[in-house]
N, C-alpha and C positions, 0 to 999 in steps of 0.2 A: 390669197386672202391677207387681209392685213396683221400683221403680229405684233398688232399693240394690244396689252393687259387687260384683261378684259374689266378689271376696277379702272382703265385709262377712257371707257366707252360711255363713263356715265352711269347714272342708276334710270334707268326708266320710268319705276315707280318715285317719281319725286313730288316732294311733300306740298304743291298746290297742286298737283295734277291728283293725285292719292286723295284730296279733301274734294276737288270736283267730282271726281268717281264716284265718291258716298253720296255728295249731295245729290246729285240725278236721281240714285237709287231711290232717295228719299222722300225727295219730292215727286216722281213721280211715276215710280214702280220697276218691276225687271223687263216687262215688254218694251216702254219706251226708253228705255237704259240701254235694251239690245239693237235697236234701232237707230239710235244717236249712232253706235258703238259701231257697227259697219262701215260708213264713211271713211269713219278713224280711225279704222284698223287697217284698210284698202290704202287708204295713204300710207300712212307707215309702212306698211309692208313695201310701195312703191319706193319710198323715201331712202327708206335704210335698207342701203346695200349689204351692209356688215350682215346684218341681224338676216337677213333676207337669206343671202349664200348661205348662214352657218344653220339656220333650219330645213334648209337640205339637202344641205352636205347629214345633218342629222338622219334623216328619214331615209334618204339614198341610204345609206350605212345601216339600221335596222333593218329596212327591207332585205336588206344582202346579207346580212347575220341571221334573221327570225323570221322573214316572209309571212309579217303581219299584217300587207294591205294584198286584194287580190291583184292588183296589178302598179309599176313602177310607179311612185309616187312624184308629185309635179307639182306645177304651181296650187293647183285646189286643195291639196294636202298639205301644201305651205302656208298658205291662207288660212285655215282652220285651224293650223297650231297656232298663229296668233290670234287670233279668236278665241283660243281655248283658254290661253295666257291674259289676254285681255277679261274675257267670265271670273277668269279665277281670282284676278286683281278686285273684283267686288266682295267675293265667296270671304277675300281675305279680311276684307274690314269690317264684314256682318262678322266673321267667327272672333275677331279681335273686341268688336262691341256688344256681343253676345245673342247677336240677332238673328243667325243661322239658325235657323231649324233644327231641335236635336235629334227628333227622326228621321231625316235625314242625312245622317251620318251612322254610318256601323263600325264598331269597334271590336279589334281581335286581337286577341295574344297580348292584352293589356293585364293580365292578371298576376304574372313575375314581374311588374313592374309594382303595382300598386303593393303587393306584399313587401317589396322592399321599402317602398314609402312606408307603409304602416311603420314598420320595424327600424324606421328613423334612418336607412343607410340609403345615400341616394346614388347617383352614377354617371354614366356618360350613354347619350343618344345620338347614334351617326346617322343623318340623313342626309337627302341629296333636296336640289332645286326642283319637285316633282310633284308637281297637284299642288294642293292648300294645306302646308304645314302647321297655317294660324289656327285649324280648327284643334291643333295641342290643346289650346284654350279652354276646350269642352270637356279635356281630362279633367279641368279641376271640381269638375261634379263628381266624380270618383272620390276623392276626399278634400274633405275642407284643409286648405295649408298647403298643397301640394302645388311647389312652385319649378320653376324651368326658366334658366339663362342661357341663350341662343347666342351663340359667339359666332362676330359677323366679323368680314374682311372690309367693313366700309364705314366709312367717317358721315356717313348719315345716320347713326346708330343713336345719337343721345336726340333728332331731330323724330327719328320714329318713337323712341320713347316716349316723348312729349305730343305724339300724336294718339299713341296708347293709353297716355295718364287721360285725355280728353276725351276719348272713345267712351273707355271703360276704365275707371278709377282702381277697379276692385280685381284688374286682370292679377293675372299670376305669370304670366309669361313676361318677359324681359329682353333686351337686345344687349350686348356688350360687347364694342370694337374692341377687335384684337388685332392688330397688324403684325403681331410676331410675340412666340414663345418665351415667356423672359421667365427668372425665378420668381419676379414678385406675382407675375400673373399664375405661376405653377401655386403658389401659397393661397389665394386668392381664392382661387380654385377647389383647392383642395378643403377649405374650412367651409365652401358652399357644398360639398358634397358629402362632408363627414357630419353636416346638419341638415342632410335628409333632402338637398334640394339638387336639380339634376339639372347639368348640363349639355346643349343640343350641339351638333357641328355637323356643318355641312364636309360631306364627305367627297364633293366634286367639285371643287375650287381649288386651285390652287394658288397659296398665301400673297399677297402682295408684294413683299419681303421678304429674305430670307432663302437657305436652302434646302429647307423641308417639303424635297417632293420626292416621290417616286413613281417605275412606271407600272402599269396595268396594261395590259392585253380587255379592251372594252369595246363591242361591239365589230372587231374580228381587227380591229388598227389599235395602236399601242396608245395610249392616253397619259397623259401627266395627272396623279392624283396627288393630293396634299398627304404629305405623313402623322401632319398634327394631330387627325384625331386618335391615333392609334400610338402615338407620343405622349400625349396628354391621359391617353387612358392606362398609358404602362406607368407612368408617375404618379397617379393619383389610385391606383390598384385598387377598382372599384369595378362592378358587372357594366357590362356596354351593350346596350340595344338597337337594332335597325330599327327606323320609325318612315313609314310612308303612309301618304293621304293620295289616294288617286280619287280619276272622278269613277261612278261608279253608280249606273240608272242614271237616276234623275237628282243622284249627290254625290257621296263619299264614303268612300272604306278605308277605315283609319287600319292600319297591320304594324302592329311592333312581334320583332322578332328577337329574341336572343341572340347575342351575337357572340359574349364570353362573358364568361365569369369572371375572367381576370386575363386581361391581356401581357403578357410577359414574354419580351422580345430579348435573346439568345445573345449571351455575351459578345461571343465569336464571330457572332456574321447579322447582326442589326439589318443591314441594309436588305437582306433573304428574310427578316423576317417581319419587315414592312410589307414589303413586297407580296408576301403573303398573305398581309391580313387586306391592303388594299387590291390584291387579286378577285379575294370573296366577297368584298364592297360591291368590285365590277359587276361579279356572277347574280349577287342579289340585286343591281339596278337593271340589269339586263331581263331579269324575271319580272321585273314590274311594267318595265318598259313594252315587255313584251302582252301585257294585261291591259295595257294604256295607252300607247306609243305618243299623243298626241301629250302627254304631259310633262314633261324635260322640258325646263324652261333655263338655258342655257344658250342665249343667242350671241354668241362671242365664238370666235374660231377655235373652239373645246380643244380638239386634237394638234392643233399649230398653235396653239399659244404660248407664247414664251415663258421662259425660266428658268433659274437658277437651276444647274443640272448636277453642282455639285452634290456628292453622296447626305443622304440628312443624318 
């Protein structure tokens, strides 16, 4: 497989392709959206090699760890993950312009999050690339004011923005490039969280830059995870939640979990006690994984992709 970066592969969702999506939808509904949508995903799939191997090199590997499908997964199981990923690319700019359906979506274990919004103290949310994150969005009917900065590894970040402000003016979710840990970005940070506003990190990228990685044991092969979010949650000593959206019937079940009250990683041996917290990232993507399988949207050589290996 190839072991270029997987910020080196492009962003798929790019911003006229992102604006044709919605328009279809718009004009003329999800039947003939789904419809267009097959051709173009049947290409792509043919197209891209990269993305093609690394979704089942995926599916191979859950299969062999969780034996979620009844029999070895192949091209039709590959084809459907991108289909899924391609549904989910619309799902994402209905819940960004408020047009998702609120019934369908269910929400759990949102309730230690919204009491610490009340009570002004906001936090850190470690989630992975899995279902439709945008419908966060829908949190903010929970309370008015309750906002969320999504820290991204990609330089499309102020071009989604400006797709966001045009969507939905009034959203509450945010995007903010981060290419590496600095103190101004630690400061930054921290004066959004000590004023009640809570920041998201994907927990299955690893940075662009930089040597903040470590490994996990994920999906029964050793994976590269980013340290940052559990970096940024031991400096900014605030509660840190799991948040996943899978798909779920004929929508979404939104689950935030408790992850700590207070991440605080051990004088003595930092790098044992990364390790640990991105251990329990693995254990809880692998439980979701295994509720979902068709939704990891990580088509990049996940387990061969390169990086910086020194200690973070």
């Amino acid at each position: 497989m190839s072991r270029r970066h997987w910020a080196d592969l492009g962003e798929t969702t790019f911003v006229g392709g992102t604006w044709l999506l919605y328009g279809v939808y718009r004009l003329l509904g999800r039947l003939p959206f789904r419809l267009c949508l097959y051709p173009v995903v049947l290409v792509y799939w043919l197209g891209s090699g990269v993305a093609r191997r690394a979704s089942r090199q995926y599916l191979a590997r859950l299969q062999a760890a969780e034996r979620v499908f009844p029999r070895e997964p192949g091209v039709r199981e590959s084809v459907r993950h991108f289909f899924t990923f391609a549904e989910t690319l619309l799902d994402k700019m209905l819940a960004i312009g408020g047009r998702y359906p609120r019934e369908r979506v269910a929400f759990s274990g949102h309730e230690s999050m919204l009491a610490s919004s009340l009570a002004g103290q906001g936090g850190v949310i470690i989630t992975a690339h899995m279902g439709c994150l945008e419908l966060m969005q829908m949190a903010a009917s929970w309370r008015e004011g309750l906002r969320v900065t999504i820290l991204v590894h990609t330089a499309h970040a102020p071009r989604f923005n400006r797709i966001l402000e045009r969507i939905n003016p009034r959203a509450s979710v945010r995007l903010m490039q981060v290419t590496d840990f600095s103190p101004t970005t630690a400061m930054l940070l921290a004066d959004r969280v000590a004023a009640g506003e809570f920041i998201a990190i994907a927990g299955d990228r690893v940075p662009v830059r930089g040597d903040r990685v470590v490994q996990a044991s994920f999906l029964g092969h050793p994976a590269p995870l980013p340290a940052g979010p559990y970096l940024i949650a031991s400096v900014l000593r605030c509660p840190v939640w799991l948040l996943s959206c899978l798909h779920h019937g004929d929508g979404y079940r939104a689950d935030i979990v408790p992850f700590s009250e207070r991440i605080v990683l051990p004088r003595g041996d930092r790098e044992a006690g990364l390790a640990d917290q991105a251990a329990r990232f693995a254990d809880w993507m692998t439980a979701c994984l295994r509720q979902s399988p068709y939704d990891w949207f990580n088509f990049f050589p996940f387990w061969d992709a390169p990086h910086d290996r020194r200690p973070a």
